[in-house]
C-alpha positions as a Python dict, from the first residue, in 0.01 Angstrom:
ca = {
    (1, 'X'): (0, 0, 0),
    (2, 'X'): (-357, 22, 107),
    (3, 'X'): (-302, 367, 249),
    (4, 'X'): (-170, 509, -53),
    (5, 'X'): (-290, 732, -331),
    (6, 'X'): (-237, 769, -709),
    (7, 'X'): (-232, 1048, -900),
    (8, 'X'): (-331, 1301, -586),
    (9, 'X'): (-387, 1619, -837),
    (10, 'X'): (-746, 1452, -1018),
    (11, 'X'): (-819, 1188, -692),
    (12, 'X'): (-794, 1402, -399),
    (13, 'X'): (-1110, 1434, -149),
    (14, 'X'): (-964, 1780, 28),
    (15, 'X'): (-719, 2024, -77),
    (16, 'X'): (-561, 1992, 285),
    (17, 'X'): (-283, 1738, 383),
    (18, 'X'): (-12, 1535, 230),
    (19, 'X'): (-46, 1341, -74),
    (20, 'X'): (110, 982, -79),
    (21, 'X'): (175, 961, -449),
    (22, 'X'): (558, 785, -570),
    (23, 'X'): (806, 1069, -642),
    (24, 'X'): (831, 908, -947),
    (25, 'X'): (500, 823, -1081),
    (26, 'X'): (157, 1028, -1038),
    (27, 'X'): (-13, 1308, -1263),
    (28, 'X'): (237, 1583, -1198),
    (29, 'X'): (78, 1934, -1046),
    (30, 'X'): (291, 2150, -829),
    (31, 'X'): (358, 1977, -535),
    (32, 'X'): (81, 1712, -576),
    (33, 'X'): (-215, 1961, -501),
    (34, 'X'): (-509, 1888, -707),
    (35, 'X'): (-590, 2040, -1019),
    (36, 'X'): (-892, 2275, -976),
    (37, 'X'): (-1090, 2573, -1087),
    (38, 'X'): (-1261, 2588, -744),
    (39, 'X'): (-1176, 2877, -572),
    (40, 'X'): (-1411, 2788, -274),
    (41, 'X'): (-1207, 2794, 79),
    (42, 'X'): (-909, 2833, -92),
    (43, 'X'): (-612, 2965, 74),
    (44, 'X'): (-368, 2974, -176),
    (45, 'X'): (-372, 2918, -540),
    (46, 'X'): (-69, 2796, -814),
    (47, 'X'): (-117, 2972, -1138),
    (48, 'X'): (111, 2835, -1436),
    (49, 'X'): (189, 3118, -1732),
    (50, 'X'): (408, 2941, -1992),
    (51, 'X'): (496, 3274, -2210),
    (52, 'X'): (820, 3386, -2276),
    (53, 'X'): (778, 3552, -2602),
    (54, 'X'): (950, 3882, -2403),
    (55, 'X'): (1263, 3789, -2386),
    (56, 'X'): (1583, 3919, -2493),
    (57, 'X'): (1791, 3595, -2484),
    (58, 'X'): (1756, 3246, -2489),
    (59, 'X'): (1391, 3160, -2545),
    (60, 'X'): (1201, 2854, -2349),
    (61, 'X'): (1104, 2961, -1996),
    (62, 'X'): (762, 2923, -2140),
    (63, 'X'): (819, 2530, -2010),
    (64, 'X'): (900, 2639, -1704),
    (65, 'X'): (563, 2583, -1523),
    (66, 'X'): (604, 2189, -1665),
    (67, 'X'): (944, 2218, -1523),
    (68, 'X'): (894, 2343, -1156),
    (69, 'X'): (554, 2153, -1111),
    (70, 'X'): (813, 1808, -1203),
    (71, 'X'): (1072, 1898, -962),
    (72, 'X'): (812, 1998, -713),
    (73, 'X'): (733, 1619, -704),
    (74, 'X'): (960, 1540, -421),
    (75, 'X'): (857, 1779, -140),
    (76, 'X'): (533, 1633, -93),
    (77, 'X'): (477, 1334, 175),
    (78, 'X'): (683, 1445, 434),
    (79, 'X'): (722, 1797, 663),
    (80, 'X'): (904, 2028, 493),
    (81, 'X'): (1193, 2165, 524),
    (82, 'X'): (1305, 2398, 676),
    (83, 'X'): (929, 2512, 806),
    (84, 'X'): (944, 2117, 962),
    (85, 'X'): (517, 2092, 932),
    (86, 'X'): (337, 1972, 641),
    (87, 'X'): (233, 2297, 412),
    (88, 'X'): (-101, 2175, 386),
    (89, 'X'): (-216, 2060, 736),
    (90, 'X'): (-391, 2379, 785),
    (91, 'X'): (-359, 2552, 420),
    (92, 'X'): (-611, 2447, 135),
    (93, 'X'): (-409, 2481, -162),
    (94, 'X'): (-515, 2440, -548),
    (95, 'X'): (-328, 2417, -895),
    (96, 'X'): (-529, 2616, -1109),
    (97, 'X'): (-348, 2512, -1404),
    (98, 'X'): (-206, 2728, -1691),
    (99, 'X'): (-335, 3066, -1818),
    (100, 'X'): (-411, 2995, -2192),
    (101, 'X'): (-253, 3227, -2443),
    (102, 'X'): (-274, 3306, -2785),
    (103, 'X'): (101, 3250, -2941),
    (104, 'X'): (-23, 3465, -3218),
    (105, 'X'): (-152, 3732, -3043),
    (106, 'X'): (89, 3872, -2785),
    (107, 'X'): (-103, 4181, -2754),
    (108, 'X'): (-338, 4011, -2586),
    (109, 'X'): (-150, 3782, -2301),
    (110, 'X'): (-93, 4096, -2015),
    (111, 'X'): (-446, 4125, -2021),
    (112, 'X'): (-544, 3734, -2044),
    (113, 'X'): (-240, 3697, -1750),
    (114, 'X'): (-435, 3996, -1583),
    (115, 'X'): (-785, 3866, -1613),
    (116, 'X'): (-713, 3524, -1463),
    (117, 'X'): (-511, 3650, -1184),
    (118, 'X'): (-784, 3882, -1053),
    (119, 'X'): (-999, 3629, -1086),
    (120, 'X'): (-818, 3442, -817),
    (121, 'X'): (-753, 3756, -618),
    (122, 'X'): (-1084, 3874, -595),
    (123, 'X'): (-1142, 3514, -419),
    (124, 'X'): (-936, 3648, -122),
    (125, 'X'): (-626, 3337, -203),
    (126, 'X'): (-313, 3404, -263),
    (127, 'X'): (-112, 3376, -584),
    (128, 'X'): (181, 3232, -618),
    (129, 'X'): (253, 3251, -1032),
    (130, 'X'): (490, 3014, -1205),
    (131, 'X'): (667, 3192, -1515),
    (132, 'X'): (747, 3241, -1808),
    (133, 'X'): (979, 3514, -1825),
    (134, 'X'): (979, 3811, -1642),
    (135, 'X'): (729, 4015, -1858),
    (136, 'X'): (489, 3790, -1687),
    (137, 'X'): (514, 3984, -1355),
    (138, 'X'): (392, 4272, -1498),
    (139, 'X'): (16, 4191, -1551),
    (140, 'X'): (45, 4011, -1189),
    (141, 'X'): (147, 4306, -1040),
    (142, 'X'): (-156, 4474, -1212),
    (143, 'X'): (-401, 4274, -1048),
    (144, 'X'): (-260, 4259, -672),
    (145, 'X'): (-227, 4650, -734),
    (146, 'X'): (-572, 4674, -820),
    (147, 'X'): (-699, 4506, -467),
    (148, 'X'): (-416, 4608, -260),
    (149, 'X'): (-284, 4941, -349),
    (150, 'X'): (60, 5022, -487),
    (151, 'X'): (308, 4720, -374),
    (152, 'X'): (641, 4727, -232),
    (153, 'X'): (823, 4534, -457),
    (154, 'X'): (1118, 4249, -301),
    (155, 'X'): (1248, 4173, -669),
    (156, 'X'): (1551, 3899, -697),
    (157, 'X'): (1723, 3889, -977),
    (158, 'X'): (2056, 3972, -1148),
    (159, 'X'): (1862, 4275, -1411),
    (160, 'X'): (1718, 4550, -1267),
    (161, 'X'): (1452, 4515, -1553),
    (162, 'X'): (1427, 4890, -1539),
    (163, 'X'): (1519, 4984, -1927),
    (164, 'X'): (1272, 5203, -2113),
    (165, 'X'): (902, 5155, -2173),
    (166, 'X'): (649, 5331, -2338),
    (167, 'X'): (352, 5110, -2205),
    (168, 'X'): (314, 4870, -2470),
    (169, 'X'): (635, 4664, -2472),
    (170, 'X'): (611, 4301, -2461),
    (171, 'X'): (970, 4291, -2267),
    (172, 'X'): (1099, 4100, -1973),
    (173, 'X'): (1364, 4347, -1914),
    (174, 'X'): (1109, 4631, -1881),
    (175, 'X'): (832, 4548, -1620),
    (176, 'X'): (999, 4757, -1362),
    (177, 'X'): (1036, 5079, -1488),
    (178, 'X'): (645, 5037, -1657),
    (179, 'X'): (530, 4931, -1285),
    (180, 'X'): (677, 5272, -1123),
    (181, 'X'): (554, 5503, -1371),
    (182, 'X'): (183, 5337, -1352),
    (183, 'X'): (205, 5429, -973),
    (184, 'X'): (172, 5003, -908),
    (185, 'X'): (500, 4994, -728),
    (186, 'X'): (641, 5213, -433),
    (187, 'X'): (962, 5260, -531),
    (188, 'X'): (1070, 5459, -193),
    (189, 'X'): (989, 5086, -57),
    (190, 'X'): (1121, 4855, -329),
    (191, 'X'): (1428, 4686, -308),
    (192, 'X'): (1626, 4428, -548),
    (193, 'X'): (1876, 4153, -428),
    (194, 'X'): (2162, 4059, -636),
    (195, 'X'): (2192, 4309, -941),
    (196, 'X'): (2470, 4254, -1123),
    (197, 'X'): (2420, 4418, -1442),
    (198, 'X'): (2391, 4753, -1530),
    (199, 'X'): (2054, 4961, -1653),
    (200, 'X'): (2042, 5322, -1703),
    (201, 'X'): (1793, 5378, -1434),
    (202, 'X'): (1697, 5286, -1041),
    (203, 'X'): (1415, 5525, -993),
    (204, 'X'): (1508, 5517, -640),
    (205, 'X'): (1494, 5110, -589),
    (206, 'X'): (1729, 4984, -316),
    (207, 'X'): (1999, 4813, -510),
    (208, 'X'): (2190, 4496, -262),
    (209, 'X'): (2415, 4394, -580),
    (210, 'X'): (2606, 4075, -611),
    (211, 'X'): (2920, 4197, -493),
    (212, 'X'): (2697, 4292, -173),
    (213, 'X'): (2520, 4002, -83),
    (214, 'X'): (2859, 3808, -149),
    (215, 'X'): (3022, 3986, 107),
    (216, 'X'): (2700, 3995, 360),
    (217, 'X'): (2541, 3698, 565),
    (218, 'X'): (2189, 3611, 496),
    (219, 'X'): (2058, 3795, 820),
    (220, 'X'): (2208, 4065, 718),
    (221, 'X'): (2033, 4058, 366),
    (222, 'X'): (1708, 3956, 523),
    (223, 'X'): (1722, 4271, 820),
    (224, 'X'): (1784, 4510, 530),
    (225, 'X'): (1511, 4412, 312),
    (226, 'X'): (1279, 4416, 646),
    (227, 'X'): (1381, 4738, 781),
    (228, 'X'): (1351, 4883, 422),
    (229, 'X'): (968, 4717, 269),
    (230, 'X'): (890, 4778, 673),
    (231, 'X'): (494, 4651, 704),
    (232, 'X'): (390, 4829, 348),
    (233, 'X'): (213, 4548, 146),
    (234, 'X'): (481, 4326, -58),
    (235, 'X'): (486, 4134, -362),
    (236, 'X'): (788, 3920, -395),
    (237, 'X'): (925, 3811, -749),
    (238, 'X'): (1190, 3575, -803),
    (239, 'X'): (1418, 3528, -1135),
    (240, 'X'): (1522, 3236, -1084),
    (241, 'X'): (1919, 3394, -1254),
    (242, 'X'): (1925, 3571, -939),
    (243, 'X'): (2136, 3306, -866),
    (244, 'X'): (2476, 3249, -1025),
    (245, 'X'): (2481, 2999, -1357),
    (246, 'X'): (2644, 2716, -1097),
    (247, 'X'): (2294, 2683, -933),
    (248, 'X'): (2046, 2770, -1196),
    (249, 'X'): (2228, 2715, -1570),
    (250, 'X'): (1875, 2684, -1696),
    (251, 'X'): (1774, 3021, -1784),
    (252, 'X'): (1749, 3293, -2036),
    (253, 'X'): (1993, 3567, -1927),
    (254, 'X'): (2267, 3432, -1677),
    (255, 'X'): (2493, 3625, -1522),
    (256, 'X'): (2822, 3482, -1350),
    (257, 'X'): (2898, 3640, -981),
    (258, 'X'): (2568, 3537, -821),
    (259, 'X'): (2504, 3400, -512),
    (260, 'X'): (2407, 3004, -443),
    (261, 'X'): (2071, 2851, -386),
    (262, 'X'): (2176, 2765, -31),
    (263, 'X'): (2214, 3148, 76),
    (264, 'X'): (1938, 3320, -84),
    (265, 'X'): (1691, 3030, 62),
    (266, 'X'): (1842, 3095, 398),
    (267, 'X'): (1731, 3481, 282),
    (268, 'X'): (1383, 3360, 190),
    (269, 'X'): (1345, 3193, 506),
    (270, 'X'): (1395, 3486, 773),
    (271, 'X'): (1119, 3691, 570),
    (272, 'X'): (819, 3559, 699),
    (273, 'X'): (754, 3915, 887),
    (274, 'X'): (710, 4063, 536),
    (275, 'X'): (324, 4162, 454),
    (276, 'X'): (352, 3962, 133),
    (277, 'X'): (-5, 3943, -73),
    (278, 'X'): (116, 3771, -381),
    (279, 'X'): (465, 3615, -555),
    (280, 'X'): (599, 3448, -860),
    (281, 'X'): (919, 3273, -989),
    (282, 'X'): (1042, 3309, -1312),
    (283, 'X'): (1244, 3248, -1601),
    (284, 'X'): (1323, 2901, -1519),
    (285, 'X'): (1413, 2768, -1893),
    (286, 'X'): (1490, 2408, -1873),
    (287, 'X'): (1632, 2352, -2245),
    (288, 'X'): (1940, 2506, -2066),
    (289, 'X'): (1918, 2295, -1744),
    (290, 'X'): (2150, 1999, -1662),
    (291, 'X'): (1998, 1698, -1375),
    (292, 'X'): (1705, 1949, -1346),
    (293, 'X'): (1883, 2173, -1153),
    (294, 'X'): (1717, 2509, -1254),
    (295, 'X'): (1417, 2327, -1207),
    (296, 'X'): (1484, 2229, -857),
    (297, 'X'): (1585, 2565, -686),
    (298, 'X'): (1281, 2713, -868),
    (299, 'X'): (1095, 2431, -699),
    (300, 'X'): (1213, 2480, -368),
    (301, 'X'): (1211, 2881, -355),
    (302, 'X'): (816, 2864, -456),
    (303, 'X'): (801, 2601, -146),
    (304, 'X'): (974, 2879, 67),
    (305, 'X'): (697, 3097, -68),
    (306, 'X'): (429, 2860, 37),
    (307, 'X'): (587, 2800, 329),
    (308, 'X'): (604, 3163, 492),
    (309, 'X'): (223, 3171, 334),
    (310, 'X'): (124, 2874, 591),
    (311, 'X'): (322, 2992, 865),
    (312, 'X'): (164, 3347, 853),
    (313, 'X'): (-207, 3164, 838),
    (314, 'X'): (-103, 2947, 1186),
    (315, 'X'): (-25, 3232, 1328),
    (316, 'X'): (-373, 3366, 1267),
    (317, 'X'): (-506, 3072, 1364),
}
């Protein structure tokens, strides 16, 4: 016992390396990194934003951060999988905690999400956000625009999140179409996995719908979001109801016909060529979640994101 550590996330000495803490005991930040404002040689940063006042469903993905950082608990100590290295040999990674909003005053959270996220930006980490619904993308997008130039966008999800918007909307089903017109997407270099609803409006986005990625392989998912994103500048959002109800019951807006966890990490895994600058997954609502579930695939695809994050910083190395 002499070797091991309590409560990594307030104790730790450097953001690098494993932390030793129980799976089942320990101050819980996402995957055991410690809790810090510091943005000082910091190569990646986890940003919690528990809003989901946007929706058009079943409220509560505003616990979702609480959710995902608890489930994260069990990929820390060893290598992970499938990258088979610890994350954080090499990578310095912080949880920054939550962005604090005003329930009251939802006119003010896309520029409070906004503000906090170029904060961290302008650091030179990356961002990996931890919704909330889907609105929350919107300000993120915002701020990596704002450094980087209009984004491709890789956007999973079973809504194309494309309805109407007059630039004011507080709506999770909205961010897309708001994101094209403000010239902070390329939509000639956008694509979304797994649609299976219908919106009035693609604005040229490469649709793979569900019946489509049921029928593909996950190479053949991956090569088409490579060959179409190409080496443009990415940001990568993941609704977590990209995947069908079986996997992830805990959300807002389910939609039956989806594909399972096991593919679309397998998808997530053969992307690592992608120029990705910044990420999020949202809408993980566990009120709605059975054995944490929800909770756990959100988990593990923000792993996956970390994952391709340390991989492309070895390489560089």
């Amino acid at each position: 016992m002499a070797s091991k550590s309590i409560d990594n996330a307030f104790t730790a000495k450097t953001l690098r390396g494993a932390a030793t803490d129980p799976t089942y005991a320990g101050v819980l930040s996402f995957m055991r990194r410690k809790y810090s404002k510091d943005l000082t040689d910091v190569d990646a940063v986890v940003l919690g934003i528990p809003f989901d006042a946007a929706v058009s469903n079943r409220p509560g993905a505003r616990f979702g951060p609480q959710a995902i950082r608890r489930a994260s608990a069990i990929f820390d100590n060893d290598p992970q999988y499938p990258f088979a290295r610890d994350l954080f040999e090499q990578m310095a990674v912080v949880d920054y905690g939550d962005v604090l909003l005003d329930y009251g005053n939802h006119q003010h959270t896309p520029g409070l999400i906004e503000q906090e996220a170029a904060k961290i930006i302008a650091s030179g980490a990356y961002l990996l956000g931890l919704g909330g619904d889907h609105f929350v993308t919107w300000p993120l997008l915002k701020a990596h625009a704002a450094k980087h130039g209009p984004l491709a966008l890789v956007h999973f999800d079973a809504h194309q999140d494309t309805w109407d918007d007059d630039g004011q909307r507080i709506d999770h089903g909205s961010f897309v179409c708001r994101a094209v017109r403000e010239g902070v997407i390329d939509p000639k270099k956008s694509i979304q996995i797994g649609i299976r609803t219908e919106a009035p409006e693609d604005f040229g986005i490469r649709i793979i719908p569900g019946y489509e990625v049921e029928d593909m392989g996950a190479q053949a998912i991956a090569d088409a979001i490579l060959a179409h994103v190409g080496t443009t500048p990415t940001y990568l959002t993941f609704d977590i109801d990209c995947l069908d109800p079986a996997y992830a019951p805990g959300t807002g807006t389910p939609v039956a016909g989806g594909p399972s966890s096991a593919k679309i990490l397998s998808v997530l895994r053969k992307l690592g060529a992608l120029d990705i600058r910044g990420s999020d997954v949202v809408e993980v609502a566990p009120a709605y979640d059975h054995a944490d579930i929800t909770a756990i695939a959100g988990a593990t695809v923000a792993m996956y994101m970390l994952g391709l994050r340390a991989e492309k910083l070895a390489t560089r190395a």
